[in-house]
N, C-alpha and C positions, 0 to 999 in steps of 0.2 A: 713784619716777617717773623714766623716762631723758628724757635731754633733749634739746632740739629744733637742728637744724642750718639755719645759713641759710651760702649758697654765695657767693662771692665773684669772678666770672671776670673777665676782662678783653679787651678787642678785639685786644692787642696783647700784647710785652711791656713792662714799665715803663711800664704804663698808669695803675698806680697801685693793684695788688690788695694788695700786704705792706701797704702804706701806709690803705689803708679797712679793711684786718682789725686792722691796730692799734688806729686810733681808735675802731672799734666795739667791741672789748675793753675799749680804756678806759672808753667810753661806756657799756656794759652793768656792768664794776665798780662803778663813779657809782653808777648803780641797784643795786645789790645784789647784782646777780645773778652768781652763779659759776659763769664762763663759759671756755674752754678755746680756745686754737686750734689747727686744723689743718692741713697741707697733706698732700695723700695723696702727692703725688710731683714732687721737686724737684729741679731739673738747679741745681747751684751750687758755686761752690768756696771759697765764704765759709761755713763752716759754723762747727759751739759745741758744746761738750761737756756732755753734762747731767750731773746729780749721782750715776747712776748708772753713769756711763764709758761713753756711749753718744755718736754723734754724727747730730748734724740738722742740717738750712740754719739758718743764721744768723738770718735771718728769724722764722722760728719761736721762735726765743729771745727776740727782743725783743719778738713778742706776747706772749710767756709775761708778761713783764715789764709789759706794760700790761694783763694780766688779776692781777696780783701775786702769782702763783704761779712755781713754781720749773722750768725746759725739761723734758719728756720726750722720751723719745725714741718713745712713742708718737703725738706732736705731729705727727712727718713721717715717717713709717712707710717711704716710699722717696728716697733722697738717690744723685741720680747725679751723680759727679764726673767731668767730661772729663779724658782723659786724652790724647787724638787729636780731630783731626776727626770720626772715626767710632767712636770708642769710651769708654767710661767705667768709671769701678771702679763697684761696684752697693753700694750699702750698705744691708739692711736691717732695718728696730727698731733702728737703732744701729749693727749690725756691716756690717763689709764681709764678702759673700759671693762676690764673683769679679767679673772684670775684662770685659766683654763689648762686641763690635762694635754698631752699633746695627740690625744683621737679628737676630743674636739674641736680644737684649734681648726686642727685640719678640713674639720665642717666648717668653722667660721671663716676658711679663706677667703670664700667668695666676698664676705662683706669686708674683709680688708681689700680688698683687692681693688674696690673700686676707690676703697681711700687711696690707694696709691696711684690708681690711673687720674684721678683729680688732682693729687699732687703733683706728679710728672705735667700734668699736662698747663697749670700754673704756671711753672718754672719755666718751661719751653715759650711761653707765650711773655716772658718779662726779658730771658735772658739769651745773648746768642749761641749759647752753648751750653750742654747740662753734660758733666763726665758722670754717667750713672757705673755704682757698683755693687758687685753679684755678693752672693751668702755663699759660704760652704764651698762645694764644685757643683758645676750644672750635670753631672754625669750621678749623681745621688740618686736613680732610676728608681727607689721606692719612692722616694717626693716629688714625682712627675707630677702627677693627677695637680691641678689648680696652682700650679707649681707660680708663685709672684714674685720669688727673689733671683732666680738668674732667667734662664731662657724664655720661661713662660713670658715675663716683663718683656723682653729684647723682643720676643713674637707680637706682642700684643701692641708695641709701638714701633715696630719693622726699626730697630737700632743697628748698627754693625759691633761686632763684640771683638775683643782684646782678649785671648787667653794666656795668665799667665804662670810660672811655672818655677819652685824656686828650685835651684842646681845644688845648695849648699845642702840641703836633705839625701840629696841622690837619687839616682832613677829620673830627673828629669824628660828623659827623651820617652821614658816607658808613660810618667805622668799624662803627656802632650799628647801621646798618639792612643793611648788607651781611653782620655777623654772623649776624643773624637767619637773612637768608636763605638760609644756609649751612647754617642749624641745620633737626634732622628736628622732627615736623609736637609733636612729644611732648616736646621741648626746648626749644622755642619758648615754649611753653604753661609750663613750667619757669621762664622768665624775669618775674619779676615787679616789676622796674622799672629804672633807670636811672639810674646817677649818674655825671656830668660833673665832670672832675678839673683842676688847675690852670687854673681860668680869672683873666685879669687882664682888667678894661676894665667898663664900664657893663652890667650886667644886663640892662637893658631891652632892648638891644640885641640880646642873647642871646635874648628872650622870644619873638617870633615864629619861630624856629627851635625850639625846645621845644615851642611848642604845635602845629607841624606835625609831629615828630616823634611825638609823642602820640596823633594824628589817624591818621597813618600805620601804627604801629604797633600802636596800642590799646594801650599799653604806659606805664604814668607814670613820668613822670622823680622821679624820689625828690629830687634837689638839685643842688645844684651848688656845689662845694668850690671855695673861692679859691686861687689858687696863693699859698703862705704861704712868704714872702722868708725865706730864712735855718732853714729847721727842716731839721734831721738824728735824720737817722734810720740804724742800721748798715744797708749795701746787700747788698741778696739777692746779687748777683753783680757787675752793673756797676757800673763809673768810675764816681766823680763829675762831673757834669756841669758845675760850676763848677770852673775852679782857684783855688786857694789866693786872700786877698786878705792875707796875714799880709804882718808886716814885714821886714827885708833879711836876716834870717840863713836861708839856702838851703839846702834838704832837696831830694835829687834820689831819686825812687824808679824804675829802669827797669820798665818795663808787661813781665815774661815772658808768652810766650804761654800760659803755663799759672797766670796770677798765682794766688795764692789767697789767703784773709783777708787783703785790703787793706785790710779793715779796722780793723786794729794802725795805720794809719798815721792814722787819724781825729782823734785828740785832736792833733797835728803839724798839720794841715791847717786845724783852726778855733780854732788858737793866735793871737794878736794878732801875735806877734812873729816868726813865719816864713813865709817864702815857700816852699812846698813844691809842687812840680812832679812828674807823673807824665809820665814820657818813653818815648812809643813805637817801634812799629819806623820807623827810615827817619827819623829824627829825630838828630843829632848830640848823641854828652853834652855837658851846658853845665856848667860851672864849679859849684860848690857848696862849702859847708863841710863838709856831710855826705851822704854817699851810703849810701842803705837798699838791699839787697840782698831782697825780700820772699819771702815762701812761695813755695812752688810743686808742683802737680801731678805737673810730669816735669821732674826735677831734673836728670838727665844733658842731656834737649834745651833747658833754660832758659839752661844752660852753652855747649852750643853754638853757642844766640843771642844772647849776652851777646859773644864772642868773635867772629861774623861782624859784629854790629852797633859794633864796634870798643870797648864796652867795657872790656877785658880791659885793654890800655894806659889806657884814661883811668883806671882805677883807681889803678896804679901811682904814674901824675903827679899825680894827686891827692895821694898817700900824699907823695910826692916833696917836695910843696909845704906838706906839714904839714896836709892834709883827716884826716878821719876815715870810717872806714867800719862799718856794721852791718850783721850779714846774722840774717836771723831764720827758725827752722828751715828750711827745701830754701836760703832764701840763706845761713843758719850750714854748712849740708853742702857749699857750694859753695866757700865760703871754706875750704879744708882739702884738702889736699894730694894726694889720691883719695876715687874713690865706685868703689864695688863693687857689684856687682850681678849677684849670681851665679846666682842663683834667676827674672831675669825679671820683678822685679815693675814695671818701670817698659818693659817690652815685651821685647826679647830679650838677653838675659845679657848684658855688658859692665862693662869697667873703664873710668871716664871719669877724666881727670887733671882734678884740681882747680884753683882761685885760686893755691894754696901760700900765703897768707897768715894762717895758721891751723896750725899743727904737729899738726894733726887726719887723719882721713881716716875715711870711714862705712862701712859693709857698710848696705845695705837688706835688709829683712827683710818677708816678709808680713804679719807680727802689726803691727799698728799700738800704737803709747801714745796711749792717749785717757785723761787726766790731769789734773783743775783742782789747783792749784798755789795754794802763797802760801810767803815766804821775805822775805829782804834782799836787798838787793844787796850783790856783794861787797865795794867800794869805798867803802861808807858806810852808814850806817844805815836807810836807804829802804826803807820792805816795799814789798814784789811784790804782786800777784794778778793770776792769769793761766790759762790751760790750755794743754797740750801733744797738739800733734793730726799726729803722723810716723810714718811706717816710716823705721825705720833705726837701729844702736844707733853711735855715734862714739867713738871710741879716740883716742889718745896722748899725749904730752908735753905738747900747747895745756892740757890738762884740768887740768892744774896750777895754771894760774893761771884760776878761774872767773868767770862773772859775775854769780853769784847763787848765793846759800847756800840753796839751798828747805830744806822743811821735811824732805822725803824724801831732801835727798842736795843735790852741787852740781849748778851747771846752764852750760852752757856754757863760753867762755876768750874771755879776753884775751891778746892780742899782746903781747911782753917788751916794746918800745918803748908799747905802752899806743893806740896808734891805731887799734887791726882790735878789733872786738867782736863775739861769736858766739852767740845764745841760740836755745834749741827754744821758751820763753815766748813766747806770742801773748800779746797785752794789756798789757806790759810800759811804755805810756805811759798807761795807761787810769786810773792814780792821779796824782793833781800832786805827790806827793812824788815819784816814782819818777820821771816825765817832766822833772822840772827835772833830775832828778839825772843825766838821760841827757844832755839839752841841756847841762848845764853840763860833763859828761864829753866833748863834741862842740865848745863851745867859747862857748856860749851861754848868758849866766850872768845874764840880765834874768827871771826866772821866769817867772809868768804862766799856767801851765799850764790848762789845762781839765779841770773835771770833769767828764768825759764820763757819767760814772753822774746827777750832776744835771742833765745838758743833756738826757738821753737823756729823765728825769724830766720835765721842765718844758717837752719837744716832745709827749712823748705825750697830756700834762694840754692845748695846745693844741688837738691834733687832737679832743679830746675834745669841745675848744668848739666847735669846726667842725663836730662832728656836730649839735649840739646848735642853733647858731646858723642854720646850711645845710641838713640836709634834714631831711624826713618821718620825723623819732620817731615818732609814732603809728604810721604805717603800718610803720615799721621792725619797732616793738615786734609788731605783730600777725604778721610774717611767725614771730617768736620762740615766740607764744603756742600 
């Protein structure tokens, strides 16, 4: 027997779609039931490497996690990473197949398209249940045409869809009913009910606008989820919305326009003992103990804006002053004395001069390393776990002194004076042995780390209650049956 798909879309983005396909994985685990999720196609640059050396949105990995199964990469079958304004590398079932503008892309849907109805149709055929989720809003009336990420998918595997809605933006009820009306006469009909996301304040309050919505629609509101103070979750792509509330030891991350997995910097962020700041463009660096140097999409243009946004010296006087700095893979390449790029793959051929803080220098490469990892650290006893998600292979002298012994080789270098640290490891804070060991290598030696595998644990098991406390289980279950 394959099993049944219920759709997940949203009015907006960061309405709250990653976040309800979580908690309903949870919530269908609870029961029994094994259940899979998916997204057909996903614009992000926080992506996870599955066990098969494949990569998908990040996203997708932590539903993996609250259904207790291990990421596929037939989970998100299309993963577009921006790479420009108008363009993105295309990755699909895992691999990257080529780098395209977004006119052609929109030619090449048809051939994603069937990579997703292959994947969907996999997952249905192992698992009782797939929670699929939408991109964007399904109401983006210029992305109709071969449209694979919301309705077009829901049409093309007759799914029932979830629209949902976040109140803490505003406009809510205008969000809900003007989607509708965007949507054709045969999508509409598709939509079987409604659920309302971060709400704070008195219900009752809320209640006569529900039952007019309801009236108006003919459409039932399934619930209405509390906004839940303090839960984390890894983010599909954007910033966090709160900054740090940790204590006086200062982590400065700059926002590159192409940032990607910022979420390496998450267990830093809901540490007690540090104040950690993401600093965008048009923003002065401010003082810190430690400056993170994060991934990145276009490593040669990250560098470029690192250097207009005056960067490049606060680094130095940092260093001057006895700070510490880490750059973690596109920020480890940047740190290193040249980047090569001979082949085009970060747009047209070029030598870009490095940090020079780093006795390194990279050649980019088409082939990407998609790698989970586990090792020590150099410097002490600390195991690693982690993955490696770059093009590019790094050379020289820096490599001598590493900063991590993996199990397939070293990983990274350390600066002779011991202040400049360089790793391709993403995750690298994500164990508290391993994040003390960094923090105390940085100058910070109060431990306290977070385990973000148990917080990660113990938000999902929340959301799980919120399904269960907040909306319509019965009716949920019958969209399943």
């Amino acid at each position: 027997m394959t099993g049944r798909t219920l759709m997940v879309q949203g009015t907006t983005s960061d309405a709250g779609k990653s976040l309800l396909c979580a908690a309903l994985c949870r919530w269908l685990k609870r029961r029994g039931v094994r259940v899979a999720p998916f997204k057909p196609q996903n614009m992000a640059l926080n992506s996870a490497v599955t066990a098969d050396g494949g990569e998908i949105g990040r996203a997708q990995a932590v539903q993996a996690a609250a259904c207790g199964i291990e990421p596929e990469t037939d989970m998100n079958p299309v993963l577009l990473k921006p790479a420009s304004d108008t363009g993105a590398q295309v990755i699909i079932q895992g691999r990257a197949v080529a780098n395209l503008e977004a006119g052609a892309y929109h030619d090449y849907k048809r051939v994603a398209r069937r990579a997703v109805l292959e994947s969907h149709e996999r997952l249905v055929s192992r698992f009782e249940a797939v929670v699929a989720e939408g991109a964007g809003s399904p109401a983006e009336i210029n992305l109709r045409a071969n449209d694979i990420a919301n309705m077009g998918f829901a049409e093309a595997v007759n799914c029932p869809v979830i629209l949902v809605a976040d109140i803490d933006r505003g406009g809510v009820f205008a969000h809900l009913v003007g989607t509708l009306a965007l949507l054709s006469e045969s999508e509409r009909a598709r939509v079987k009910g409604f659920v309302i996301n971060r709400f704070r304040g008195d219900l009752k309050l809320l209640q006569p606008g529900l039952e007019w919505l309801e009236r108006q629609t003919g459409k039932p509101v399934l619930g209405v989820l509390p906004y839940l103070t303090g839960l984390h979750l890894d983010a599909e792509d954007a910033l966090p919305r709160e900054r740090s509330q940790g204590g006086g030891f200062r982590v400065v991350v700059p926002v590159l326009p192409r940032i990607s997995n910022h979420t390496d910097f998450d267990p830093l962020r809901l540490h007690p003992g540090i104040d950690l700041r993401f600093v965008g463009p048009g923003e002065a660096p401010p003082g810190a103990d430690l400056i993170c140097l994060p991934g990145s999409k276009s490593v040669a243009a990250g560098l470029d804006w690192l250097r207009r946004q005056g960067w490049e010296e606060h680094l130095r006087r940092h260093l001057r002053y006895g700070g510490k700095v880490l750059g973690l893979c596109g920020g480890f390449q940047m740190l290193g004395r040249r980047l090569h790029d001979p082949q085009g793959v970060e747009g047209k051929a070029k030598r870009t001069v490095g940090l020079g803080l780093l006795e390194v220098e990279t050649v980019l490469t088409p082939q990407k390393r998609l790698h989970n990892v586990t090792g020590r650290l150099a410097w002490c006893d600390a195991a690693v776990r982690g993955y490696e998600i770059h093009a590019g292979v790094t050379s020289g002298a820096g490599l001598s002194r590493p900063a991590a012994l993996l199990d397939d080789g070293p990983d990274g270098a350390i600066s002779s004076d011991g202040q400049v640290l360089g790793s391709y490891v993403h995750g690298l804070f994500d164990r508290p042995e391993s994040c003390n060991a960094f923090l105390e290598w940085a100058g910070y030696a109060g431990g306290g780390a977070v385990d973000i595998a148990g917080r990660r644990e113990a938000d999902l098991e929340r959301l799980a209650d919120a399904v269960e406390d907040h909306l319509d289980t019965a009716r949920l279950g019958a969209l399943l049956e």
